[in-house]
N, C-alpha and C positions, 0 to 999 in steps of 0.2 A: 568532570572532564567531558567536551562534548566531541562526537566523531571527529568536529574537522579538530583536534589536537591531536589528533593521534596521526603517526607516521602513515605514509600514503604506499597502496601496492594498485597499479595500474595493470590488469590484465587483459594482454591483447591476444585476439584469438589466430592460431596458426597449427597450422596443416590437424594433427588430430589431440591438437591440446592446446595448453595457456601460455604464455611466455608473460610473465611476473614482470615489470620493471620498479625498483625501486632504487631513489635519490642516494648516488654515492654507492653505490652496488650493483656488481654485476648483475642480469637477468637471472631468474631463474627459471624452471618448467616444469609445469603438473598438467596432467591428461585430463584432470574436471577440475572446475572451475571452483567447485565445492571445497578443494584441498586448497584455494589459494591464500585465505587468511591464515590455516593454518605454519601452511610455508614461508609465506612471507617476514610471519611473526618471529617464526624462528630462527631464518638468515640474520631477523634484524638484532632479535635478542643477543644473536651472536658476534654480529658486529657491533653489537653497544649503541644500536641508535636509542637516542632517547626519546622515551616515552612506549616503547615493543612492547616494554613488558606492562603494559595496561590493555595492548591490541592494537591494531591496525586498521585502517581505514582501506576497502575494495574497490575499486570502481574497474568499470568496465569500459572497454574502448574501442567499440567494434567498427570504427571507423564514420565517419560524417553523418553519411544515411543514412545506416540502423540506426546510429545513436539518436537522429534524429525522431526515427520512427518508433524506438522505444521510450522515448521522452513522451510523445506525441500520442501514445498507446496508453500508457501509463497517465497521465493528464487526463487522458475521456474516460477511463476508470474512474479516478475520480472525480469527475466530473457526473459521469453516472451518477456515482455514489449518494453523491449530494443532490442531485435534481429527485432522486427516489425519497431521500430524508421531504425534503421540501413537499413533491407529493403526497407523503404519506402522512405529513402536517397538514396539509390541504385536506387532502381527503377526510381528515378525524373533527375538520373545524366544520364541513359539509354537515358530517353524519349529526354533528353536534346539533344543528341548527336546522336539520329536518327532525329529530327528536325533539327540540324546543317548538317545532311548529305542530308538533302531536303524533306523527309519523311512527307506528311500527317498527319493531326491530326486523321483522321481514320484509314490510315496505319501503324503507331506507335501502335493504339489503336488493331488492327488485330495481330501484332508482340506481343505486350507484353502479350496480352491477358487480357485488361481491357476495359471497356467502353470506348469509346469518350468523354465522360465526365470527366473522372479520366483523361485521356490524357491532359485534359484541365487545370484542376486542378492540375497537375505535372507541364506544363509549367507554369502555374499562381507561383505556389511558387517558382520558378525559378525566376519570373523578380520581384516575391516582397519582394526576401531576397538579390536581388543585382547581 
């Protein structure tokens, strides 16, 4: 069963806590946002919705702009994430092919401008991915 089967709790932020909404039940309210799956799961269990007692799906609803902005925060994370992988693929195919040209483990380390250690660590995952 993937998240979206599971019963939905939508918590919107108000004054110094959460207001819970779920389909066919009254709101509910917890002061962290932390207790909402918890709460949620249980109103539901208790009202028999199906599927509670596997868990609950949380989302958050902080209205157009955040939402917008934590969409948009969360995307250039990983977005980071990935451009680093890719770099760091780059980098290890560099270190590769200054080693192939005859190049020092220091003198790679001097060009690229990383330790000799990293140097090292570039050619290591070079001979332990093949």
């Amino acid at each position: 069963m993937s998240a979206m089967d599971l019963p939905r709790v939508v918590a919107h932020r108000i004054d110094d806590g959460w207001k819970l909404v779920m389909e066919g039940l009254e709101p509910a309210y917890v002061p962290r946002l932390s207790e909402a799956a918890r709460r949620g799961r249980a109103l539901m269990e208790a009202a028999r919705v199906p599927g509670a007692d596997r868990g609950v799906q949380v989302s958050v609803d902080l209205g157009e702009e955040l939402n917008r902005h934590v969409k948009a925060s969360t995307q250039a994370t990983v977005d980071a994430h990935r451009a680093q992988l890719k770099a760091a693929a780059y980098l290890r195919r560099t270190a590769d092919a200054l080693k192939a040209q005859g190049l020092t483990g220091r003198d790679i380390a001097h060009v690229l401008g990383v330790s000799p250690q990293r140097v090292s660590q570039l050619l290591a995952a070079r001979d332990s991915s093949g």
